[in-house]
N, C-alpha and C positions, 0 to 999 in steps of 0.2 A: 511244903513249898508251894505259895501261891501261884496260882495259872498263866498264862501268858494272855497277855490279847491278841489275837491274831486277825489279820484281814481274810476276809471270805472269798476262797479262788471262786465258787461258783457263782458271787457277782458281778465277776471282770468283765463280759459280756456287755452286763445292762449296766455298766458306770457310768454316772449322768449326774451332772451338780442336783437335781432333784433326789436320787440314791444318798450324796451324802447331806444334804438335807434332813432324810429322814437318819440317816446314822446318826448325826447331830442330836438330835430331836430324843431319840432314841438313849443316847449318850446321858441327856440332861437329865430324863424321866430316872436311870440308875443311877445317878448321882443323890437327885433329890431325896430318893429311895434314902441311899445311904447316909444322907442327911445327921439322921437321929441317932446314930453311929457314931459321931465325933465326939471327943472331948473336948473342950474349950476350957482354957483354963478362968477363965472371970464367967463363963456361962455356966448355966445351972441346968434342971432339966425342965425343957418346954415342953410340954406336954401340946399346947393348942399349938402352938408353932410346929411339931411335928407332922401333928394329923392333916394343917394347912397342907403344907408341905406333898406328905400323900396321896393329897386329894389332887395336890398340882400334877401330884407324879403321871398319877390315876389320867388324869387329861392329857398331860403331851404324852403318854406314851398312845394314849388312842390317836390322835396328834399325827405322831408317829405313823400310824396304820393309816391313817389317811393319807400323809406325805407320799407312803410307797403306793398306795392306789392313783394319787395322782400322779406319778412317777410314771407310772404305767399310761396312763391316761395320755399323758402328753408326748409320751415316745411315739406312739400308735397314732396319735389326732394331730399331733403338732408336725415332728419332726420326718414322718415317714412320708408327707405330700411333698416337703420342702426337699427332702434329698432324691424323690423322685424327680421334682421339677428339674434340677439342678443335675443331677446326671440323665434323662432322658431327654430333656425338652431343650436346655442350653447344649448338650453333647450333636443333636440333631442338628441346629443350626450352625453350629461351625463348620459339623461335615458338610454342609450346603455352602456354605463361604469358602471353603477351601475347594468344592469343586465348582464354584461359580470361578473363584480365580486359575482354576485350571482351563477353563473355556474359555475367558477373556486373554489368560495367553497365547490358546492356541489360535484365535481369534486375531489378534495382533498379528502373529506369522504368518497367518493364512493372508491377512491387511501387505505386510511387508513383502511377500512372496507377490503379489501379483501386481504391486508397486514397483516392480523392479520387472516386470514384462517391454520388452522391444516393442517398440511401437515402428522401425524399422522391420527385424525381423523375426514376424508373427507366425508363428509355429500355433498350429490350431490343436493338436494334439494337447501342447502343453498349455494353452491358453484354456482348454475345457476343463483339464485337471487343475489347473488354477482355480478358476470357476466355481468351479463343482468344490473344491475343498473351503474356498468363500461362503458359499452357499451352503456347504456342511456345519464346518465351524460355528458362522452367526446363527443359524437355526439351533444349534447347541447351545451358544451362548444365551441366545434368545428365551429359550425352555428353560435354562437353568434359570437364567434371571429371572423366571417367572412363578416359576416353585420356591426361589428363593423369596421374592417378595412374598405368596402364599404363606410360607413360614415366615415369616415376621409378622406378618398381619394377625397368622394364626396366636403367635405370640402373646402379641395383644391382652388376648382373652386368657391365655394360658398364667399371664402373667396375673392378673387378674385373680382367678382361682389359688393360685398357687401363696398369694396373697389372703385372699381371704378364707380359707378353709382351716388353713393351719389358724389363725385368729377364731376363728369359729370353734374349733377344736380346743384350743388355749381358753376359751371364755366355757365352754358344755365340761373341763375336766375341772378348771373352778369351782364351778357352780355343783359340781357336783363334790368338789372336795368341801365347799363352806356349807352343804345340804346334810353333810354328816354334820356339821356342831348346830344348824341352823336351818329351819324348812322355811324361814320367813323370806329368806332371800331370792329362792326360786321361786317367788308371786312376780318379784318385781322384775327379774331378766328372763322371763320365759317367753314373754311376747319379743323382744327385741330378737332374741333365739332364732326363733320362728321367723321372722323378719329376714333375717338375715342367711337361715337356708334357703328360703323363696326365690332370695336375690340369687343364690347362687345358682340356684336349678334353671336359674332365667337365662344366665349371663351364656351359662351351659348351651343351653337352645340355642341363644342370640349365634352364638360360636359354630353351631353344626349349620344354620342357616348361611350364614355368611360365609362360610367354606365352600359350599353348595353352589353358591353364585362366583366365588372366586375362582374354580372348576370350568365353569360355564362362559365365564370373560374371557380365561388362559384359552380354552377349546377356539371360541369366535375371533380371538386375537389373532389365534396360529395362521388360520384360514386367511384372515386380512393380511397378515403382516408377509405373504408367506412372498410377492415382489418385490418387498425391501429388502429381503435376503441377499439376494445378486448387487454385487460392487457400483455395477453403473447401471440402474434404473431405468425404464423409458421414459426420455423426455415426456412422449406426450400424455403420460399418464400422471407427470407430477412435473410439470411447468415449472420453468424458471420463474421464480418473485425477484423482480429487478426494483422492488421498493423497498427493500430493507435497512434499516438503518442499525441494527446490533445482530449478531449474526458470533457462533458458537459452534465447533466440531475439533474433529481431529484434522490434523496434518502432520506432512512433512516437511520439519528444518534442513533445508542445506544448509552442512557447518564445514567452512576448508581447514582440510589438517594439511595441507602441501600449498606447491605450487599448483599442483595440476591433480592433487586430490582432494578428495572431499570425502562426508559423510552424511545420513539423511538422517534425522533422531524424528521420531513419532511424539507428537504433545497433541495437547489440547487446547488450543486456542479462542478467546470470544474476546468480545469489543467490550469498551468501555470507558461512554464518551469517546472523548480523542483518541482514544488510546488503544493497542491491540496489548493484549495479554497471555502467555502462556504460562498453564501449568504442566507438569511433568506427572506423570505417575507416582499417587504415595504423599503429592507434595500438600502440606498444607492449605495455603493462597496460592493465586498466581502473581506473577511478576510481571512489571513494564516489559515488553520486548520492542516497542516501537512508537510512537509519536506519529498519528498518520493524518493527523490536521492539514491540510493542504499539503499532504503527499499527491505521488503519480504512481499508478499502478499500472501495469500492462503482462500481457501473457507471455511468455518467454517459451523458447526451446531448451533444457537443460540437461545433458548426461542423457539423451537416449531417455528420457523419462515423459508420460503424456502428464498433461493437465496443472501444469508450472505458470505461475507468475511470477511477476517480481516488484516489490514493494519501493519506491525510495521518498527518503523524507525530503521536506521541504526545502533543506538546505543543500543538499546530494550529497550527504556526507555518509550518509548511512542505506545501505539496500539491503535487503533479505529476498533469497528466495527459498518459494513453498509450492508444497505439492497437494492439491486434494483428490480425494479418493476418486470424485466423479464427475464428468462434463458438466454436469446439474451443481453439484458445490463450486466446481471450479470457475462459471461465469456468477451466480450469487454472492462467491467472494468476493471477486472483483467490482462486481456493482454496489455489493455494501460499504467497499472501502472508497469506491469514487462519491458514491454518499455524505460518507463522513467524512472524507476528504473539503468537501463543499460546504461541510459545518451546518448542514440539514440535521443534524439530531439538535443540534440548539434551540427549535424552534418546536411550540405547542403538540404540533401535530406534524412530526417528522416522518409518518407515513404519506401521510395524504398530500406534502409537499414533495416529498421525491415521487410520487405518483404523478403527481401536476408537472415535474420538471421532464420525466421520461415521457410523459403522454406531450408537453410541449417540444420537445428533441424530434419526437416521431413526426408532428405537422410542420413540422421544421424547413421540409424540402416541400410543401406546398408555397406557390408563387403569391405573396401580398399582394391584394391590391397597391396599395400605396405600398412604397419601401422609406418615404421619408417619415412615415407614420409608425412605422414599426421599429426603426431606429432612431427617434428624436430626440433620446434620453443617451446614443451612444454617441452623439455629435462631439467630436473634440470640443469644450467650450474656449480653449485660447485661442491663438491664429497660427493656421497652418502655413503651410509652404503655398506659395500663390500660384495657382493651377497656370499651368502652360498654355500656350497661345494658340488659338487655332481660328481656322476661317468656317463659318459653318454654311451649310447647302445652300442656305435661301439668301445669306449674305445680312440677313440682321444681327444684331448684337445686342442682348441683354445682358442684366446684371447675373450679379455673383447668388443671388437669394435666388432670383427667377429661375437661372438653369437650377437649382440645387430643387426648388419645388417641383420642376417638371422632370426629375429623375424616374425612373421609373426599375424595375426590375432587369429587364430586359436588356436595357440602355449598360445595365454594370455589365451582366456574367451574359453570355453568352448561352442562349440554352442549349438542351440535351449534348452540357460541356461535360467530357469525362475529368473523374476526378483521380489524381495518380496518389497513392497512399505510399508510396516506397520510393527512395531517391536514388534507388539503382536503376532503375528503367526507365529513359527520357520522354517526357509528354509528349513529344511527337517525334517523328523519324527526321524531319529537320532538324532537330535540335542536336541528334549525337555527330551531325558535322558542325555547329556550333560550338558541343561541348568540346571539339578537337579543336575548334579555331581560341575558346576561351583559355585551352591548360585546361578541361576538366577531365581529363586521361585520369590512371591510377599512380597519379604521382607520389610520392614519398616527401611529407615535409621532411626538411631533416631539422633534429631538434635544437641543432648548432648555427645554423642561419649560413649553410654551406651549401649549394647546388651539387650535384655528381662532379662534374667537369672542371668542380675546384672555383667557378667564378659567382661572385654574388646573387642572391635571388630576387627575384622582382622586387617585392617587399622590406627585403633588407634595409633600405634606405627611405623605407618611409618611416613618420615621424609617431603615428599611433599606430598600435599593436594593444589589441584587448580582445582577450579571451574568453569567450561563454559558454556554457552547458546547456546545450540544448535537445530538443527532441522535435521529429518532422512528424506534422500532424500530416499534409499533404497541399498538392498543389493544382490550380487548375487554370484555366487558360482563361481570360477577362477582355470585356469588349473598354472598358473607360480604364484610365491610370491618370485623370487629374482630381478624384477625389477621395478622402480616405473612405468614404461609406463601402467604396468597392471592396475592402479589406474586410469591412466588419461584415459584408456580404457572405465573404467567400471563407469567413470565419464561420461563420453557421452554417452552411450548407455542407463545410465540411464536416465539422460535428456530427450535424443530424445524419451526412450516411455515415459515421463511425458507431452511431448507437445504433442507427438501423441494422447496418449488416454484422451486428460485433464485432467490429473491429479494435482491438483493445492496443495493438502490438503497437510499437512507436521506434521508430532509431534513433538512437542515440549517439550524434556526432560532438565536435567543439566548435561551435563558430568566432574565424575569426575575423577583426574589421580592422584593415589598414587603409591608409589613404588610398590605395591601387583599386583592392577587391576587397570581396567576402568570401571567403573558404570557411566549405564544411570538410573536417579533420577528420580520421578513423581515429578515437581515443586509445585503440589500442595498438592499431599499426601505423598511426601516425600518416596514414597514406590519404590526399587528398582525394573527395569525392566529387565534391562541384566545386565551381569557383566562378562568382560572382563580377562582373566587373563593374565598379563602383560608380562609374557615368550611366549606365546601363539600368541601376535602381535610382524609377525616376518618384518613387512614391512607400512609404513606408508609417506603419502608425499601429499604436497601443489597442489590444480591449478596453472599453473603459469600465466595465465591471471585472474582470478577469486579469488582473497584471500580468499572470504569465504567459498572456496571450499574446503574440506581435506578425507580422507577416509585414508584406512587400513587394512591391509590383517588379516585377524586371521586364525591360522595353526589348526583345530579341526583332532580328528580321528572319522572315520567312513565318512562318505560322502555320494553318491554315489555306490561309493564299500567300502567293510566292511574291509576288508582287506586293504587298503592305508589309506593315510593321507589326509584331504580335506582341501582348503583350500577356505574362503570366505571373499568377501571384500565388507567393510560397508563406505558407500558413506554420506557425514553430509554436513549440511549447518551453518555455524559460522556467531556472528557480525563483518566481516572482521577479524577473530582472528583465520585466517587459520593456518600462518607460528606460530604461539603464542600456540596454542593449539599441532603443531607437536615439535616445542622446548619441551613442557613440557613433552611429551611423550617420546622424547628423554632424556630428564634428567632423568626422571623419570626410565629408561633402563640403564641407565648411574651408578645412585644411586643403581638400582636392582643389577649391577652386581657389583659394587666395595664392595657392600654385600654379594654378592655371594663369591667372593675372599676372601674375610677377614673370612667369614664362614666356607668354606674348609682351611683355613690357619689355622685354629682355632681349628678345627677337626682337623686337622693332626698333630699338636703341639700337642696337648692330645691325641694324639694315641702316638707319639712317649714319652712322658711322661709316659704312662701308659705300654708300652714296658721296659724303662728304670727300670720305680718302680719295675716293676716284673722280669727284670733281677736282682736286688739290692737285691731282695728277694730271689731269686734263689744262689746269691754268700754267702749271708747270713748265709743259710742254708748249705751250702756245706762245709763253712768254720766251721759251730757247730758241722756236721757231722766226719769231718777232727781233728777236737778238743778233741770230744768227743773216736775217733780211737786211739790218744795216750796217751788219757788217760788209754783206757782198757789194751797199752800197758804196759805202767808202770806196773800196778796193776798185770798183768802176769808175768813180769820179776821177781815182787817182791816177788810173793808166789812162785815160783819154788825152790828158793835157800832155805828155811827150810825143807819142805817135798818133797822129789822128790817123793813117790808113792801116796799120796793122790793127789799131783797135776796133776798126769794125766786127772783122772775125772774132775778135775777142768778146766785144759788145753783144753778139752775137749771141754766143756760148754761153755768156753770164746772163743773158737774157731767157735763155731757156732755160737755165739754172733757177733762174730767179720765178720763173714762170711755175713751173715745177713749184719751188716753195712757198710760192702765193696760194698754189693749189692745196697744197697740205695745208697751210693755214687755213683757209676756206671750211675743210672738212672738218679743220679741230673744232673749228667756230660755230659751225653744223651741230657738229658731237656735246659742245657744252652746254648748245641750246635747249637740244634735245635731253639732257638728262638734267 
């Protein structure tokens, strides 16, 4: 009974397509053997085709022997660096990834835990454990991220190696398998051999040095970095850059899940162009979250939370508000989006112009020589409202150019005038008996055009009603109100102390313009703040670079001195509906007085009607009085011709009578000369 062939248990181990390689190999060599063995039935016996055969045998079975030494060869030089790499050196860095992402979460919570601190009620206990687990956390996070990168860098080289040795190996078990059939082939790859271990023993070095110094950067890093640790830095040791024009970190989103709740989600946010961007953790790109092209920013109070703005676009259709980590991000955000807001990243050199515009804001409140030289370009070019009439000191009169060239500073604002940035507290103590005499109390518009008491509101009956979104830059008190430069005055000075003292925060009321007044609205309690009375704004006008810019002189009595007339001019921020909002103010003056007109036309028609009636009444009279005189004539002429002595007495009597009503007529004649 012929043998089985069986597989060899104690190759299972080192099974390797090189193993059956040579099994193959092996295979063929007893085949060929068996060759000369066959019968064929058309073949005869080969005798030289046998011994070929043999000799072929003779060779792949050494073949063979070689196969399995290189089998060997390449287990050991090839495959034993590769699956070293591959489980030591890849197993190493993940456990660094996975404890890098364990720091960066604990990091996040330690971020969210002390984001969520009363800025009311500061508990110093739990403020330093906050702290202090900030300052734990990012030093962990820190170190990790720093070994972590060490390990990648390390990589590098690892990777490297791990690439060319096993190739080195793969090429020295060749060379040594084609050195059995052939010694002429190790002339020609011995140098490149040699070449190429050099390289490696170099790359080797390169790798220990460079670890060495990577060592030495992490040690001097820790030392420097070791102030950024803490959540809010000292300012003075890392200054606000108020010239940024792209600007990149984390925040917090307010997102409302209620009425009256909300949630705060952590991203990552950076500019681009126009645009703010957030991404989220994990997430591929980020996504538009905003359009902040000629948006308004300003700082907010929100939920008990410090360090809050709030975003709204150009059209106020959209707001967000965001939390950053620290006073130092939270004004640099704000400065970067009033940046791009202005569309200074458009231009060559979008550093060096928001530099020139903040370093001009700050000289801003120094006093021009000339002021008609520094606004010549903000001149309305059409025709304005024709300045009001006045008599001046010395009793001469020039033209309209001459006063406008001899304007001077001084002549607009008023100096060391305060400037009011909040339209809760009245510019002067005069003014909140004013504000009582105007309706500027906490009235209640109602949204029905209904007063409390059930009877109609001032306004109800007038003919425009138009409603804006606005915001109060502030206001301050002015020496002239017959030209608009006084606006564009008291437009920049207010500015300039808003960048000066940061003042970022702005109110946001509705202003409305009816023929009567101007009212500023509570948007959300609908409760009046001020109110304007529309005879009273004698002077009103556009930025002419800035549309959303407008203000307006209002003429009050009392001031300063109690005896003159003051005059104060209230500075707003619009959604571009600068020129839109002084049209309507203008019509609305336009409407007031061709009502005025028609009113005194109206009144003075019924005066002279009531003139008329009562002269009508007066001839009336005069002419019964006249009537009634000869009638008594008659009546005397008649009784005299029967009695002539008793009619004396009578004559008498009608004569007194008649006396009497000559006298009344006399007076009526008086009365109708006189009117």
């Amino acid at each position: 009974m012929p043998g089985i062939d069986k597989l060899p248990i104690e190759e299972t181990l080192e099974d390797s397509p090189q193993n059956e390689l040579s099994a193959a190999t092996h295979l063929t060599s007893k085949l060929l053997k068996e060759y000369e063995k066959q019968r064929f039935p058309l073949g005869g016996d080969d005798e030289v085709m046998s011994s070929t055969l043999q000799q072929f045998s003779k060779v792949i079975d050494e073949l063979s022997s070689c196969h399995a030494v290189l089998s060997t060869q390449l287990a050991d030089a090839m495959m034993f660096p590769i699956t070293q790499f591959k489980e030591r050196d890849l197993k190493e860095i993940l456990t660094l990834k996975e404890v890098f992402q364990i720091a960066s979460n604990d990091h996040d919570a330690a971020i969210n835990r002390y984001s969520r601190l009363s800025k009311k009620r500061e508990n110093d206990k739990v403020k330093y454990e906050v702290t202090e687990d900030v300052y734990t956390s990012r030093k962990k996070q820190h170190q990790t991220m720093m070994h972590y990168f060490c390990a990648l860098n390390t990589l590098q080289y690892k990777k490297k190696i791990a690439l060319l040795e096993p190739l080195l190996g793969y090429m020295q078990a060749q060379i040594s398998f084609f050195k059995m059939g052939s010694e002429n082939l190790s002339d020609q790859l011995e140098e490149f051999l040699t070449n190429i271990g050099t390289s490696v023993q170099n790359v080797r070095r390169e790798m220990d040095n460079d670890v060495e110094t990577m060592q030495q950067t992490i040690e001097d890093l820790e030392v420097a970095s070791d102030p950024l640790y803490l959540p809010d830095p000292d300012p003075t040791k890392f200054p606000v850059n108020r010239n940024l024009t792209r600007k990149a970190g984390y925040l917090n989103a307010r997102n409302k899940t209620g009425l009256v709740s909300s949630t705060w989600d952590r991203q990552f946010y950076f500019t681009q162009g126009g645009n703010l961007m957030s991404q989220a953790r994990g997430d591929v790109a980020g996504g538009l979250a905003m359009d902040i092209d000629n948006c308004s920013v300003m700082a907010v109070d929100c939920e008990d939370r410090r360090y809050c703005f709030q975003i709204t676009s150009f059209d106020g259709k959209k707001s967000s508000i965001l939390q950053a980590e620290s006073k130092k991000d939270h004004e640099e955000w704000i400065c970067t989006i009033n940046n791009i807001s202005k569309q200074i990243y458009l231009s060559e050199n979008p550093e060096e112009i928001a530099a020139r515009v903040n370093q001009s804001a700050l000289e801003a409140v120094t006093p021009s020589p000339s002021f008609q030289q520094r606004h010549e370009s903000l001149r309305p070019a059409g025709p304005s409202r024709p300045p009001t009439a006045r008599t001046s000191s010395s009793g001469s009169l020039g033209s309209e150019s001459t006063n406008l060239a001899a304007l001077s500073l001084d002549s607009l604002v008023a100096p060391d005038t305060p400037i009011q940035f909040d339209i809760i507290s009245p510019v002067c103590e005069d003014q909140s008996g004013q504000a009582k005499a105007f309706g500027q109390g906490g009235r209640r518009t109602n949204p029905f055009g209904e007063s409390e008491g059930g009877t109609k509101s001032e306004t109800e009956d007038s003919i425009l009603h138009q409603l804006f979104i606005v915001r109060f830059l502030g206001s301050m008190e002015v020496k002239s109100d017959d030209n608009p430069d006084v606006v564009y005055e008291t437009m920049r000075q207010i500015l300039a102390a808003r960048a000066i003292h940061n003042i970022f925060r702005m109110t946001e009321s509705h202003l409305l313009v009816t023929c009567d007044c101007l009212k500023l609205i509570d948007p959300q309690t609908q409760v009046t703040r001020l109110t304007f009375p529309l005879p009273s704004v004698v002077l009103y006008a556009t930025h002419q670079e800035n549309k959303r810019l407008f203000g307006f002189v209002l003429r009050t009595s009392g001031g300063r001195s109690e005896s003159n007339l003051s005059s104060v001019c209230y500075i707003f921020e619009s959604n571009n509906e600068g020129e839109k909002i002084c049209d309507s103010v203008g019509l609305a003056k336009q409407i007031a007085l061709h009502a005025e007109l028609d009113r005194r036309a109206s009144e003075k028609q019924k005066e002279i009607e009531r003139v008329k009636e009562k002269q009508q009444k007066e001839l009336s009279k005069q002419k019964q009085i006249e009537k009634d005189l000869e009638e008594q004539s008659r009546l005397i002429a008649a009784s005299s011709r029967p009695n002539q002595a008793s009619s004396e007495g009578q004559f008498v009597v009608l004569s007194s009578s008649q006396s009497e009503e000559s006298d009344l007529g006399e007076e009526g004649k008086k009365r109708e000369s006189e009117a």
